[in-house]
C-alpha positions in Angstrom: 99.1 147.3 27.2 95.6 146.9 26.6 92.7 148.2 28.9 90.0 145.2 30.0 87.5 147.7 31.2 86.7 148.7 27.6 85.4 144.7 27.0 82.8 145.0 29.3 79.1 145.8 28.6 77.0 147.8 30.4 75.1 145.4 33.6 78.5 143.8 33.5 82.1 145.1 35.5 83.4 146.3 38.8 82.7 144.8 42.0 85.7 146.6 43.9 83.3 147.5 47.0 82.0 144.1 47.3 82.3 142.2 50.9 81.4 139.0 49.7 84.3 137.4 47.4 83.3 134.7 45.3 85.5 131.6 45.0 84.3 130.7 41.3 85.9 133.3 39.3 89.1 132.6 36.6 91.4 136.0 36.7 93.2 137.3 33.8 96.2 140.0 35.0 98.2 141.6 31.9 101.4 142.9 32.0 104.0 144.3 29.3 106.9 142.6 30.6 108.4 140.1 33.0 111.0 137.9 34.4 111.1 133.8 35.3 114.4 134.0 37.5 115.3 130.5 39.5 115.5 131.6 43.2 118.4 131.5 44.9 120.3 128.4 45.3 117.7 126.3 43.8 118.3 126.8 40.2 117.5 123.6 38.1 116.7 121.8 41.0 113.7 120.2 41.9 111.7 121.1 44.8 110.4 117.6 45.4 110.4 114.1 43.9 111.3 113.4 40.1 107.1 112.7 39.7 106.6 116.1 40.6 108.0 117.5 37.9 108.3 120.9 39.7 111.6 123.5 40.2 111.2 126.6 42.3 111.6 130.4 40.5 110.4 133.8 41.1 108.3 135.3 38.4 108.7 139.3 38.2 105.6 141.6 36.3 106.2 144.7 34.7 103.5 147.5 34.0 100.5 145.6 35.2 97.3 146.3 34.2 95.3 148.6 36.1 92.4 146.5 36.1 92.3 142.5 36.0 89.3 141.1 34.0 87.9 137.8 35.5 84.9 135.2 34.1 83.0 132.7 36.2 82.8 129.2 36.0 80.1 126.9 34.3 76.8 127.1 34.3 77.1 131.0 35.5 78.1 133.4 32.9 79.4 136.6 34.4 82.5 138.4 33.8 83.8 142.0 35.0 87.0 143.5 36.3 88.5 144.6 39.5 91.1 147.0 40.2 94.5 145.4 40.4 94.9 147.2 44.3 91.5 145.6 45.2 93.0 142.2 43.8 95.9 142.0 45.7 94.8 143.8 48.8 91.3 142.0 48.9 91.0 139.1 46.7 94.2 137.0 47.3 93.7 137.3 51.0 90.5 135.9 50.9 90.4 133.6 48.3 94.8 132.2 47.8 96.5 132.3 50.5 95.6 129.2 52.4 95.7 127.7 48.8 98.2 128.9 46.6 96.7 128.7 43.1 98.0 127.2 39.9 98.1 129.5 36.9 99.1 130.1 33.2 101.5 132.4 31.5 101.1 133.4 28.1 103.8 135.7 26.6 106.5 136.2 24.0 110.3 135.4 24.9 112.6 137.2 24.5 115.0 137.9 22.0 113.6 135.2 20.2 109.9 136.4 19.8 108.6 133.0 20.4 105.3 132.6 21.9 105.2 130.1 25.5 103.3 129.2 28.2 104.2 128.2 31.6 101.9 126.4 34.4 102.6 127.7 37.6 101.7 127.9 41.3 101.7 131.3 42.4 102.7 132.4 45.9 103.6 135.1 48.0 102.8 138.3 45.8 103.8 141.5 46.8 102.2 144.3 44.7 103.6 147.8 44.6 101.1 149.8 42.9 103.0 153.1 42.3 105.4 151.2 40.2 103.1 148.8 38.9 105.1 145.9 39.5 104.2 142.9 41.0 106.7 139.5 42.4 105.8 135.9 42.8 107.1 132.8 44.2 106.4 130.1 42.0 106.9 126.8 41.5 107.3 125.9 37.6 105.2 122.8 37.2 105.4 122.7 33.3 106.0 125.0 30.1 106.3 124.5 26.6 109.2 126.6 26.0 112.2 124.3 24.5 114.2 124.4 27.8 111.3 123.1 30.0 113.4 124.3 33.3 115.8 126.9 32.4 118.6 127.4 35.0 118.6 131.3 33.5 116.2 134.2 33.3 113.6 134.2 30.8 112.2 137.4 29.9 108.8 137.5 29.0 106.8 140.6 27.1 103.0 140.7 26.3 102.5 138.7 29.2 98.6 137.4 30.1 98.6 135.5 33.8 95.7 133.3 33.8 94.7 133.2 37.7 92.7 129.1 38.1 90.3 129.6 40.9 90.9 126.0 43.6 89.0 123.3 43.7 86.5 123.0 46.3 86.0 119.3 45.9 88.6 117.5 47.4 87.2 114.0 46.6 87.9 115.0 43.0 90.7 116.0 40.6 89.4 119.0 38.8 91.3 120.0 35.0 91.5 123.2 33.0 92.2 122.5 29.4 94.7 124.9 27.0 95.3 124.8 23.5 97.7 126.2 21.4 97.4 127.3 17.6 99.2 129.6 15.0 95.9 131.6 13.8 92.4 131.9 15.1 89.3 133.2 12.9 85.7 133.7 14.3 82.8 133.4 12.0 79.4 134.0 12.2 77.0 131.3 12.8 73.8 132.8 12.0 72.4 133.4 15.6 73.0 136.5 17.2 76.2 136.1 19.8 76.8 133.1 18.2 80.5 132.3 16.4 82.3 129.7 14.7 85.9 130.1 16.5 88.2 128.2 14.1 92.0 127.3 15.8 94.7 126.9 12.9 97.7 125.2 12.6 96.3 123.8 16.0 99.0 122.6 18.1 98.9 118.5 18.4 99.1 118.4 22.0 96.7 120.0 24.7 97.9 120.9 28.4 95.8 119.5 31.4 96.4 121.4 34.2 94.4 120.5 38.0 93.0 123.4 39.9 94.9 123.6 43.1 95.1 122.0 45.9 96.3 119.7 43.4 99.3 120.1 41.3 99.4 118.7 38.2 100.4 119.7 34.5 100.4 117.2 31.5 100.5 116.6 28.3 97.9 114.9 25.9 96.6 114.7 22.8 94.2 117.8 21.2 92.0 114.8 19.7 91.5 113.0 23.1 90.1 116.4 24.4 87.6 116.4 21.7 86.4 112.7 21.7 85.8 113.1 25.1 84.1 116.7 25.4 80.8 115.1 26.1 82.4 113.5 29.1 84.2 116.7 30.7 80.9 119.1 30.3 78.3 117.2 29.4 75.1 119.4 28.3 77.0 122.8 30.2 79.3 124.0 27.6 82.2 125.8 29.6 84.0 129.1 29.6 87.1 129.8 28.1 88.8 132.8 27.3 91.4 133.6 24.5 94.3 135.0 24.3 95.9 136.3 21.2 97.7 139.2 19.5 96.6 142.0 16.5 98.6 142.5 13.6 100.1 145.2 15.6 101.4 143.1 18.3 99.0 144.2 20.9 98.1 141.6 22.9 94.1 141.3 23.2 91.8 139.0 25.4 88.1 137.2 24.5 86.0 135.2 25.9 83.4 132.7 25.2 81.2 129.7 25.7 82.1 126.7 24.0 80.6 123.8 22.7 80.3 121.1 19.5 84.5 120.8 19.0 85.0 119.5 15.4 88.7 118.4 14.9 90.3 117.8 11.6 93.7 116.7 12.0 94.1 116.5 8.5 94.4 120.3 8.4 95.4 120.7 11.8 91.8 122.6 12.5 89.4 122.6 15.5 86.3 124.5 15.0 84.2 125.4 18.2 80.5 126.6 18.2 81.1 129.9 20.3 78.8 132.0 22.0 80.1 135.6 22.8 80.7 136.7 26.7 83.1 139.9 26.4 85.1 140.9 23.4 88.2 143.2 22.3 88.5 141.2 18.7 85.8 141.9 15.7 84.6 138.6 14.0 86.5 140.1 10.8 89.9 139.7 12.6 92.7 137.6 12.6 93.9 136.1 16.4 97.7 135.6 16.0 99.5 133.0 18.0 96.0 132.2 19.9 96.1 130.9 23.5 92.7 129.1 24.6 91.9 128.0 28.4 88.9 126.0 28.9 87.6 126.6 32.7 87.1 123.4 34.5 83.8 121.6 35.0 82.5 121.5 38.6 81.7 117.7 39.2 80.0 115.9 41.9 81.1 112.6 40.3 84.2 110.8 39.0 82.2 110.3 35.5 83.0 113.6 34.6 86.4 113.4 34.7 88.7 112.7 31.6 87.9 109.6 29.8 86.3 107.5 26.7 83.9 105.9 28.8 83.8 107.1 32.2 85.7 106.8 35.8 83.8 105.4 38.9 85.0 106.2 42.3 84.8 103.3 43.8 88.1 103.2 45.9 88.5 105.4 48.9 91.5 105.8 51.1 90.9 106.7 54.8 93.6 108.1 57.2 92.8 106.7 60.5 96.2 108.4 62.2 96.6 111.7 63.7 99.1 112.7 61.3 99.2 113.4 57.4 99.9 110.6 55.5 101.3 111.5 51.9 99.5 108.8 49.0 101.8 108.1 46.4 100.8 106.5 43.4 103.1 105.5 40.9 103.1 104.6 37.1 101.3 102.4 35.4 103.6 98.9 35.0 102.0 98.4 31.6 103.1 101.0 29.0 100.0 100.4 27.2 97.8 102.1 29.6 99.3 105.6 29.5 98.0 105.4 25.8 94.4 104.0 26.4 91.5 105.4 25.7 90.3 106.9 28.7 93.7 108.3 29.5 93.5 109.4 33.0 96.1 111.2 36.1 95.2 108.0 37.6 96.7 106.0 34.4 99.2 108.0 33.2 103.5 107.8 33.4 103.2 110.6 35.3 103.7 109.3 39.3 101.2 111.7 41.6 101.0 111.9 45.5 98.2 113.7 47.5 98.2 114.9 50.9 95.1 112.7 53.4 95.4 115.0 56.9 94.8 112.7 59.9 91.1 111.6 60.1 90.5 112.4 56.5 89.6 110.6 53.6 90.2 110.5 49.5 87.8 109.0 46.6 90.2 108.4 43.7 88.5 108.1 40.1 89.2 104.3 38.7 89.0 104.7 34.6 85.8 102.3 33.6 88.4 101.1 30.9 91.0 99.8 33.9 93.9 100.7 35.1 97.1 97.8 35.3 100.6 97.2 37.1 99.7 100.6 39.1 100.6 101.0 42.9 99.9 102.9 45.5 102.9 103.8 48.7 103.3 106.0 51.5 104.8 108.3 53.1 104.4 110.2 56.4 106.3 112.9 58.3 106.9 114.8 55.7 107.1 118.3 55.2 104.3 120.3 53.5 105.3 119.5 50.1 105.1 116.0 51.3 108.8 114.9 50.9 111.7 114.9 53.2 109.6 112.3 55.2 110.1 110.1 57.9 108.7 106.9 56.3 108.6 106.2 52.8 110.6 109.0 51.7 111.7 108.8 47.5 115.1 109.6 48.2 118.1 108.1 50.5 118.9 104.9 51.6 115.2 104.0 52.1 114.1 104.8 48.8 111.6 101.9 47.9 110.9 100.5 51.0 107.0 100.8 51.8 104.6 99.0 52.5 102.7 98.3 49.0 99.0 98.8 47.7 99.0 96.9 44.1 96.2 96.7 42.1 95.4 95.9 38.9 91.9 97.2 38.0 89.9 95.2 34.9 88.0 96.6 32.5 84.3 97.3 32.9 82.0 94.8 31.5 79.3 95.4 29.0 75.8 95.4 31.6 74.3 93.7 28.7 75.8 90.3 28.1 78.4 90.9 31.0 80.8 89.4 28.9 82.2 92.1 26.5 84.3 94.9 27.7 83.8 98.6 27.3 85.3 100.2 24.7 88.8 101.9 25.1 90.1 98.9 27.5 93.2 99.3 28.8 95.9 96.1 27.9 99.3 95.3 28.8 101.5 94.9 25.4 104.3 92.7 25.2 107.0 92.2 27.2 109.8 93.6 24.4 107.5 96.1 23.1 105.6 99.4 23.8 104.6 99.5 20.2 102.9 96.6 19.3 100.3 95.7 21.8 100.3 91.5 22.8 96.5 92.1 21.8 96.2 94.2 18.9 92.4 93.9 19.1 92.2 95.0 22.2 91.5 98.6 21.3 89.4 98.3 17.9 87.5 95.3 19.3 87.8 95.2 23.4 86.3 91.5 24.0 87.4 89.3 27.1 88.6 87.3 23.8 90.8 90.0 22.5 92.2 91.5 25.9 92.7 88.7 28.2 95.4 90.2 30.2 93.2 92.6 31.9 90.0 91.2 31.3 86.7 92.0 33.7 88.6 91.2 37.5 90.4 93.6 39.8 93.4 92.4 41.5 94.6 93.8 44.6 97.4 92.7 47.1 99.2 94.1 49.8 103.3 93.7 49.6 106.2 93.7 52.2 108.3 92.4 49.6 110.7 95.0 50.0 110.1 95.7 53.1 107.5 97.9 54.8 106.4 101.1 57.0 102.4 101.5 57.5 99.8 99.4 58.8 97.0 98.9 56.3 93.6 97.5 55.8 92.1 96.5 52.7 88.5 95.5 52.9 86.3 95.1 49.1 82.6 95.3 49.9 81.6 92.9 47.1 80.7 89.3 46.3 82.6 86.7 44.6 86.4 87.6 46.0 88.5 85.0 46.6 92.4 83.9 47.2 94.2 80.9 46.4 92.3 79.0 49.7 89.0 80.2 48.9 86.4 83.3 49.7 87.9 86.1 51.4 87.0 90.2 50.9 89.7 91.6 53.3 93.8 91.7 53.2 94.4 92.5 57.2 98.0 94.2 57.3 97.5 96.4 60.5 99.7 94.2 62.2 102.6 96.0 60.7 104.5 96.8 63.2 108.1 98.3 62.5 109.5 97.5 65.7 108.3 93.9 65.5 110.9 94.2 62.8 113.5 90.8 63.6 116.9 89.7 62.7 118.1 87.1 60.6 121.5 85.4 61.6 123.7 82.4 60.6 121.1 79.7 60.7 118.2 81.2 59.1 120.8 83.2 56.4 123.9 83.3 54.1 125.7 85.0 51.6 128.6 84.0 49.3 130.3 87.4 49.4 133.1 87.1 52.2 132.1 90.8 53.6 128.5 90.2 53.9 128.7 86.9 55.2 131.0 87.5 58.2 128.1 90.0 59.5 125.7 87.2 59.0 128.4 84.8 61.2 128.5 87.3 63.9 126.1 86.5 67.6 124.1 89.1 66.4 123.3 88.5 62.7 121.5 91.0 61.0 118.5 93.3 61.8 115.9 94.3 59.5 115.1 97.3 61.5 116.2 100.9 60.3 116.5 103.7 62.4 117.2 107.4 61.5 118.4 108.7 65.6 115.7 107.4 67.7 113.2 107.8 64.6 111.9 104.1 63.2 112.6 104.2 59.8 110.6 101.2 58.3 111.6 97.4 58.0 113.7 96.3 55.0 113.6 92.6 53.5 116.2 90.7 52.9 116.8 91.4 49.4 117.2 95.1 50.0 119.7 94.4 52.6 121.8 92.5 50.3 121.6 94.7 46.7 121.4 98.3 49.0 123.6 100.6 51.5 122.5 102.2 54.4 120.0 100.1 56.2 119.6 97.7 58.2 121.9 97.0 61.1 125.1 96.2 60.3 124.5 98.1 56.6 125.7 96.0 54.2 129.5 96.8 53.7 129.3 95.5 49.8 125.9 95.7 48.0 125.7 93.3 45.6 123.4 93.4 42.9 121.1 90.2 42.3 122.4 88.2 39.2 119.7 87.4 36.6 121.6 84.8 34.9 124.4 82.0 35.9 126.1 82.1 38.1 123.7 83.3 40.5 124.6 85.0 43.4 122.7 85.4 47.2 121.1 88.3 46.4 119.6 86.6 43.4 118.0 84.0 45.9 116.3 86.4 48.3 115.1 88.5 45.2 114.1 85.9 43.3 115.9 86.7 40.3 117.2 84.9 37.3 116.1 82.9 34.5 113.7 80.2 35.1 117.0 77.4 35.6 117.5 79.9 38.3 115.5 81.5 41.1 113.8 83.3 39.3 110.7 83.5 36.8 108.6 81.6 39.3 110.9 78.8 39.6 111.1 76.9 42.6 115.0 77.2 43.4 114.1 80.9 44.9 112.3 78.9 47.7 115.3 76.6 48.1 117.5 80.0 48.6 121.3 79.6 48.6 123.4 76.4 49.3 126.3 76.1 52.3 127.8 72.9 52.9 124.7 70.9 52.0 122.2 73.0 53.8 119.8 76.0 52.0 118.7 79.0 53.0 115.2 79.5 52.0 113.9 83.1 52.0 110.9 81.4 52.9 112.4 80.0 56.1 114.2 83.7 57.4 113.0 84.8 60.4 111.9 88.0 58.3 109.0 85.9 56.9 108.3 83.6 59.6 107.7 86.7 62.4 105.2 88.4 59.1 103.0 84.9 59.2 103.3 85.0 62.7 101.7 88.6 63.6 98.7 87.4 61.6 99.6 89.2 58.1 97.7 88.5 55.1 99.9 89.4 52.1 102.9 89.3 50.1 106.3 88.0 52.6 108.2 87.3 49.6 108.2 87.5 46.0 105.9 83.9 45.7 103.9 84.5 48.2 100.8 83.8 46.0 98.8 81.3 48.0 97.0 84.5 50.5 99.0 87.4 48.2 96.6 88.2 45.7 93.1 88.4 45.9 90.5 88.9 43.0 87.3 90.1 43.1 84.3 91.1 40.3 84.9 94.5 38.5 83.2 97.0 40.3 83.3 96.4 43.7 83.6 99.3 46.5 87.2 99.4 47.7 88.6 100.6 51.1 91.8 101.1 52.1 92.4 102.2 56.1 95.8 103.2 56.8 97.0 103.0 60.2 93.6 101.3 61.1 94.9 101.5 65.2 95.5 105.3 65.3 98.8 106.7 66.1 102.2 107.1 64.4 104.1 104.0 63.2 107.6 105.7 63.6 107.3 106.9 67.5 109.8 104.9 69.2 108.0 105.2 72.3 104.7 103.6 71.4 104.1 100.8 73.7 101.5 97.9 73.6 99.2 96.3 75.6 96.9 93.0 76.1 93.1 94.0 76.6 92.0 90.4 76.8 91.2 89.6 73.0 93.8 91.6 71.4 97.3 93.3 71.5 96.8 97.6 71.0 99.6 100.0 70.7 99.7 103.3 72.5 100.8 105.7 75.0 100.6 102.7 78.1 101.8 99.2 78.1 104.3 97.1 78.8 105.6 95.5 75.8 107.8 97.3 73.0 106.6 95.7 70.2 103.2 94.5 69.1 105.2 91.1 68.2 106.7 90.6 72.4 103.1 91.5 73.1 101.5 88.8 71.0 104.5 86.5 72.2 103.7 87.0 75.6 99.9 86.7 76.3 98.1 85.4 73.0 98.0 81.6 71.4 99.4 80.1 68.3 98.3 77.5 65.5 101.1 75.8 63.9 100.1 76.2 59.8 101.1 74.4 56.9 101.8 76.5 53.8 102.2 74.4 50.3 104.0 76.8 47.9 103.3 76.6 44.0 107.0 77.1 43.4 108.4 75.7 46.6 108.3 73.1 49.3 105.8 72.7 52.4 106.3 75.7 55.3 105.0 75.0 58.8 104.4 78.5 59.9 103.4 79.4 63.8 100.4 81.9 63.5 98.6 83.7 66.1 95.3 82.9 66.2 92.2 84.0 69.3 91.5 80.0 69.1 94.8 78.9 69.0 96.0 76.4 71.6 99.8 76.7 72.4 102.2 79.3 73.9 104.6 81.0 71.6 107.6 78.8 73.3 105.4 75.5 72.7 104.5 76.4 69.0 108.0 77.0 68.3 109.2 73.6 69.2 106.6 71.1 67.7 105.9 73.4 64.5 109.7 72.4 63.3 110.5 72.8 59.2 
């Protein structure tokens, strides 16, 4: 065990009898030996969804240090210790326990003498001081041991706990850095406190970890980190302290400022320019199996979050219910982007979700370089981890069903010429390949020539392709946005109403499997709404009714999955699946849906479309919906997204609308179930005609405030 109070100079140290408790401050806590158990009844299981990546354990501390050192963030540059009583009685009160925080371990496993880390949330510690031991909850968010989520004990020794202070920015995601090396040597640099710290046989990859609230832990590069120091810090060099061991196996602590990284990855070397904060190492010393963290920068802006060239935060996400809603956002659909340049947690494989309470609002960072085939879902309900949730949950029979947010952000044009792109643009590679890009160039020489599939244009849509749950409003304060009729800057889908949510029956529907189709047959068909007790669920499509189990009413009694080649089943028709001879790829037969005794059944033509055009909606109905589905706009425009733009809760049963004069509202009072009766009741319809690239002509009735026919009257002239 070694003693911190012995690295700190004099008009440096203990601040045990403060009152005030600073927030800023990184904490080091040192033990001899320890334990990673899995708690009970959870062992190798994950606590939440898959793009979590986190299992639940309890971490056990042996011998703690008596004192805990701790550093500050950038630009201060004070460090001192605090008794471990004070830290635990005092400290954690204050400063953790309405935010757990997220933390490293460093230490040797046992038997096998192997040097690891793990990246933790720590909660719940109780301390006993007389037997200097100390007991976490944590959840294990990453590691580099071999066995990333070990189902047995792990017993640690030479342990250093690496305590992140949270993020007091919510509007931005805020990254501590660690690197990993065999050897570390310090040099003088000729200045007085001044160092060369050279890392050896440097570890190829580098560990992001966010400061909490958020939880994330991933994995990059060690040469990304270095292209892009300029980006994370800018002219404040940060704090970092090192962990290492003697010859002796003693484990000993440093810590520095950092700046000018020179990586060779020839020889596996990075070589910092160090300036000296608090020491227990002598420059002529070797660091064995070093350990560095890299404090985070505090930001006010997105552009000094990872990236080659910069992140603008241009798209904001408001939360106009009273309850949480959970944002999902989910992979990248283009391989190619998790590789790009300005690698990002917004482009990255790694699915992340973040909690917006009721009211609130979230800026998230779009890479300058762009960001394709991402999306955004859902969820709300939930419990505090933001899973087991009432809509958009990622596990049962619902799984998937959400209402969509899908855009496809372009690169960032060159303010110059406006024509080139900035460098590092992200590209979409081939459709058979992850390792040879469609546009080699892309990278080396980012043109709109050389990377047309992304190119200088944002796309955005809105889906209820596979069905939906929220109410959303999408409104780009910009210029020159447009859909496949002309101008438009908003995608309205707060008409989303899951008890509008219709059934589809024999004459708007049919399958070829026996089972399915004698529900279909039945008086009362098949309804697209999905309950859980009185709870409303969400409303599925067609397609997920045929290919899933478990929702919609009857459930389907045989999923059948859709056929992407002859012959082509039902389920291929209302998924539009199958080769381009098929219903599929674009091809109009989708639109012409399955064939009974000489008539079709057009997906376009099921009532589950028709009542979507008819609330008013804006986006996607079906998988060509393209005419008012996707709308492009200039890089660079301001994006908001409103969800639940008309307050409330989109799964209370017992919401109820009413007419004001202009408008249908849900609420508390009214007299009509379902925003769709309402609108069916008191409001006027348009009959419009809808010419489909890959399909026929679709009269569609439409609620519109200068409409001129009754709901009843709309339905019989406006005849398909």
């Amino acid at each position: 065990m070694f003693g911190f109070l012995a690295m700190i100079p004099a008009g440096c140290g203990n601040d045990s009898g403060s009152s005030n408790i600073p927030t800023n401050r990184v904490y080091i806590l040192s033990a001899d030996n320890g334990t990673l158990s899995p708690a009970a009844g959870t062992a190798g299981k994950e606590t939440a969804s898959t793009a979590d990546q986190s299992w639940e354990y309890t971490l056990t501390l042996e011998n703690v240090s008596e004192k805990i050192f701790w550093f500050t963030d950038r630009p201060e540059r004070n460090f001192g210790n605090v008794t471990t009583d004070y830290f635990f009685q005092t400290v954690w009160p204050n400063v953790y326990v309405k935010i757990a925080p997220n933390a490293i371990l460093d230490g040797t496993i046992q038997p096998n003498e192997l040097d690891d880390g793990l990246f933790l949330a720590l909660r719940s510690p109780v301390y006993d001081s007389a037997s200097k031991q100390v007991t976490f909850n944590v959840t294990l968010q990453n590691s580099t041991m071999t066995d990333k989520h070990p189902v047995n004990p792990v017993i640690f020794e030479n342990i250093a706990v690496t305590i992140n202070d949270n993020n007091q920015d919510s509007q931005v995601v805020e990254w501590v850095y660690t690197q990993m090396a065999l050897l570390a040597t310090l040099e003088p640099e000729g200045t007085e406190g001044k160092y060369y710290l050279n890392l050896e046989d440097v570890y190829p990859e580098c560990y992001y970890m966010s400061l909490a609230p958020d939880r994330y832990a991933v994995t990059n590069t060690v040469g990304l980190l270095t292209d892009t120091w300029n980006n994370h810090f800018g002219d404040v060099p940060p704090n970092a302290s090192i962990t290492s061991y003697t010859s002796d196996g003693e484990l000993q602590v440093n810590v520095f400022t950092l700046e000018n990284p020179v990586y060779d990855s020839e020889n596996t070397r990075i070589t910092y320019t160090a300036t000296l904060l608090a020491n227990q190492t002598e420059a002529d010393e070797y660091f064995y199996n070093p350990t560095l963290f890299i404090d985070a920068a505090k930001t006010d802006s997105c552009k000094k979050q990872m990236g080659a060239d910069g992140f603008t935060g241009r798209f904001t996400v408001h939360n106009s219910s009273t309850a949480s809603i959970w944002v999902v956002e989910t992979s990248p659909g283009a391989p190619g982007s998790e590789t790009a340049a300005q690698w990002d947690w917004w482009v990255n494989k790694y699915g992340e979700k973040y909690e917006i309470k009721g009211g609130g609002a979230k800026i998230f960072c779009i890479p300058d370089g762009g960001a394709p085939g991402g999306n955004f879902r859902f969820r709300m309900g939930c419990d505090d981890n933001g899973d087991n949730c009432k809509l958009g949950d990622a596990t049962g029979p619902m799984a998937g069903i959400n209402t969509l947010f899908e855009p496809s952000f372009g690169c960032k044009l060159n303010q110059e010429n406006k024509k080139e792109i900035v460098p590092g643009c992200a590209f979409n590679p081939s459709a058979n390949s992850t390792d040879f890009p469609k546009f080699p160039d892309c990278l080396t020489n980012p043109t709109s020539k050389n990377c047309p599939s992304i190119g200088g244009t944002d796309f955005f849509d809105v889906s209820t392709v596979d069905g939906y749950t929220i109410p959303l409003f999408l409104e780009v304060k910009g210029s020159n946005c447009r859909d496949g009729k002309g101008p438009r800057t908003t995608t309205d889908a707060s008409m989303l109403d899951i008890a509008s949510c219709p059934s589809d029956g024999k004459a708007t529907l049919y399958s070829d499997n026996e089972q399915q189709n004698a529900l279909i047959q039945a008086a009362a068909g098949i309804s697209w709404l999905t309950k859980s007790g009185t709870s409303l669920q969400g409303c599925v499509s067609p397609c997920h009714w045929f290919e899933g189990s478990g929702i919609g009413d009857p459930h389907n009694p045989d999923p059948t999955p859709a056929s992407d080649s002859p012959p082509f089943n039902s389920a291929s028709y209302y998924c539009c699946i199958g080769t381009p001879d098929g219903p599929g790829n674009g091809s109009g037969k989708c639109a012409e849906g399955p064939s009974n005794g000489g008539k079709t059944y057009p997906i376009t033509l099921t009532n589950y479309v028709k009542n979507l055009k008819a609330v008013g909606y804006k986006g996607y109905t079906w998988q060509y919906d393209d005419l008012e589905g996707t709308m492009t706009c200039n890089w660079g425009e301001t994006i908001s997204l409103t969800l639940v733009p008309g307050g409330g809760v989109p799964y209370d049963p017992a919401t109820k609308w009413a007419y004001d004069g202009k408008k249908c509202s849900g609420g508390k009072k009214g007299s009509y179930s379902s925003l769709l009766a309402c609108q069916q009741a008191k409001m006027k319809y348009n009959c419009e005609t809808v010419t489909y690239a890959t399909g026929p002509t679709v009269k569609y009735c439409i609620v519109d405030p200068q409409g001129t026919k009754t709901w009843d009257e709309c339905q019989s002239s406006c005849t398909n």
